[in-house]
C-alpha positions, -999 to +999 in steps of 0.1 A: +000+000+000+030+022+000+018+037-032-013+055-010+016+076+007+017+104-016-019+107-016-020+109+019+015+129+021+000+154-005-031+163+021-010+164+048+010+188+029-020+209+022-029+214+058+001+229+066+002+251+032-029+262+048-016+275+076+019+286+070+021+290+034+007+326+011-020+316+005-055+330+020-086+306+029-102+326-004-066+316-025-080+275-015-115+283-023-102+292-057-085+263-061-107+240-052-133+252-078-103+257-101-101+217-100-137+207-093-150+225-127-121+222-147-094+201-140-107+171-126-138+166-154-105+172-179-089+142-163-117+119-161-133+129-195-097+120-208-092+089-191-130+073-195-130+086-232-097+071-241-095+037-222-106+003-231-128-010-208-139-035-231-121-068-208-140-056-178-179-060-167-185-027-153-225-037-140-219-060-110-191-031-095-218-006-101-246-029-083-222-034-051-216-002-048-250+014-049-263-011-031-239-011-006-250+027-003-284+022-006-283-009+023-264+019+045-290+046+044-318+026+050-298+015+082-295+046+093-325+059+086-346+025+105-321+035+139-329+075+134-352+077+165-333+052+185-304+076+186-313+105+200-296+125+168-318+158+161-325+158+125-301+183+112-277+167+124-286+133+115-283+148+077-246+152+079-242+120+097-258+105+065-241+124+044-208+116+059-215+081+054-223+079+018-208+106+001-172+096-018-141+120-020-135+119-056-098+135-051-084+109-033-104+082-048-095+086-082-056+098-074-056+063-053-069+039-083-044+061-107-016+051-082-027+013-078-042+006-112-035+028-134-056+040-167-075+014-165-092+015-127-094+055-133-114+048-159-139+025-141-136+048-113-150+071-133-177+047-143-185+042-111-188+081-102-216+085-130-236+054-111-227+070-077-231+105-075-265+109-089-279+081-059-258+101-030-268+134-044-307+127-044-302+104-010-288+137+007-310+159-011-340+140+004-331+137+038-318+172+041-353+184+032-367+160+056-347+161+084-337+199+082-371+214+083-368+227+050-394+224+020-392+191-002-370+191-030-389+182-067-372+151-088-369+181-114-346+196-091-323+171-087-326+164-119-308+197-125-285+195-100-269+167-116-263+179-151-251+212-128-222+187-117-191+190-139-176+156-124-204+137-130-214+156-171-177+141-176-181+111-165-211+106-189-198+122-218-166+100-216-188+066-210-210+078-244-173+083-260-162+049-250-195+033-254-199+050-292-161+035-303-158+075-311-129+079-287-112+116-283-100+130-311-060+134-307-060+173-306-091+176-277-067+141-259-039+161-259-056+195-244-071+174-218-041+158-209-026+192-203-056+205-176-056+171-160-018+171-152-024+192-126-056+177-112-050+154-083-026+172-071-043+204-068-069+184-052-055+163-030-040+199-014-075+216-011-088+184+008-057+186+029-063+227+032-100+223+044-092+205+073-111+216+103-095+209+138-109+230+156-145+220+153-136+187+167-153+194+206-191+179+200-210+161+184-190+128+191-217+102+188-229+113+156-198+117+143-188+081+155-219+064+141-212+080+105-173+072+106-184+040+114-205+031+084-187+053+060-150+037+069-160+000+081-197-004+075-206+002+037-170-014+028-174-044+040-211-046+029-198-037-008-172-064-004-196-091+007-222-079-024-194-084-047-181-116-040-212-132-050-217-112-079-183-127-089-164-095-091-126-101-090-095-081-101-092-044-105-130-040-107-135-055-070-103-033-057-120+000-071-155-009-059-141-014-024-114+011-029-137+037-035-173+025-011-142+031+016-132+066+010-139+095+030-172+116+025-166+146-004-165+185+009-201+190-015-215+176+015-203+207+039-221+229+011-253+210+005-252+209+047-247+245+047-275+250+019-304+232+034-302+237+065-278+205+080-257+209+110-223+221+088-203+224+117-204+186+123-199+179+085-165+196+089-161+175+118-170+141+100-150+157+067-122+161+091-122+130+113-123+107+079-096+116+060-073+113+093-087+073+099-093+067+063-055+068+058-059+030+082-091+016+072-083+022+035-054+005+031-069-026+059-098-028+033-075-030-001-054-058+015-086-079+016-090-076-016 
């Protein structure tokens, strides 16, 4: 697993940018969006749109890992009353366990597996993002007091997402046989150089210590099932569906990865308790450097 150092030693390495380096909390800000509407959808556009994925089956990976998800939140939501959780912030304890970091996720499958398990990582962010998305959407407007959100609305929300727009236009590339032409390959390949990287600071950069005083049980019960919980459950749904190889590694890989930072906006947005999604946000990453690697020597 000594090939998830860098990833790790990159967000360390963005913490302390953040606090003894020039730039301002507004210099990271710009950075992040930098790579979440450019640089990263250049990477994965480039990567799904260009790799054969033709020696893999792509459908049992995505049918552990949604229902792995999908298992997970009904969980959660049967034991809601049981824990004594208030609603909002129940939301981000939900969130924080079904949400995926996309940074580190796809910089850790580039690292182990190369073109190939970015590529179905990518497949598997198309099948992903638009269940999490309307999950949290859901319970947010449920839990938070606010008014119910339409499917229409969601709807829009997705094709709003650059990560996931690329992930779909470079599936309908593969999928077609068009490919990418050289010219556009090459372009791409230029924006994505810098994507993990970039990203894999700003995660390290919006760490939050100093929200970590309350909120322990909640934050325990959704570090549980984000880190431990839903991995093993996508491991044990795709055994049976006879998953093997790189395809199993990246369903795991990425069912075990820390929650993403959309869900300290979306918490912010509609009314979830934000100040325990930075804590969860926080908490994760840290563990997540152990139960990641525990989880990929399993598999």
């Amino acid at each position: 697993m000594s090939a998830l150092l860098p990833v790790f030693g990159l967000i360390v390495l963005g913490a302390v940018l953040a606090r003894i380096g020039p730039l301002s909390d507004d210099g990271w800000r710009a950075v992040e969006q930098l790579t979440y509407w450019l640089l990263l959808p250049a990477l994965l556009l480039l990567k799904l749109g260009g790799t054969d994925l033709s020696d893999y089956t792509v459908g049992p990976m995505v049918i552990a890992m949604a229902g792995a998800v999908i298992i997970a939140t009904a969980f959660l939501l049967a034991i809601y009353r049981l824990t004594g959780i208030g609603g909002p912030a129940y939301t981000s304890v939900i969130q924080g366990a079904i949400r995926q970091n996309t940074y580190i996720g796809v910089a850790s499958v580039g690292a182990l597996y190369g073109p190939a398990g970015e590529a179905l990582a990518a497949v598997g962010i198309a099948a992903v993002i638009p269940l999490v998305n309307s999950i949290s959407i859901w319970v947010l407007t449920r839990m938070a007091g606010r008014e119910p959100v339409t499917g229409l609305r969601v709807f829009w929300a997705m094709l709003k997402n650059p990560i996931f727009v690329a992930c779909i236009l470079g599936i309908a590339l593969n999928a077609s046989g068009i490919g990418l032409h050289p010219m556009i390959a090459e372009g791409l390949d230029k924006l994505a150089g810098g994507a993990l990287a970039l990203g894999l600071l700003a995660v390290g950069a919006g760490l939050r210590f100093a929200v970590l005083k309350t909120g322990w049980p909640a934050l325990l019960l959704s570090n549980a099932v984000k880190l431990v919980a839903i991995p093993a459950l996508t491991l044990a749904l795709a055994v049976p569906l006879g998953l093997t190889g790189v395809p199993l590694a990246v369903a795991v890989l990425f069912n075990a990865l820390p929650s993403s930072a959309s869900s300290y906006v979306f918490a912010r947005q509609l009314g979830g308790d934000h100040e325990l999604m930075a804590a969860i946000l926080t908490t994760q990453v840290i563990m997540a450097a152990v139960t990641l690697p525990a989880f990929l020597a399993l598999v």
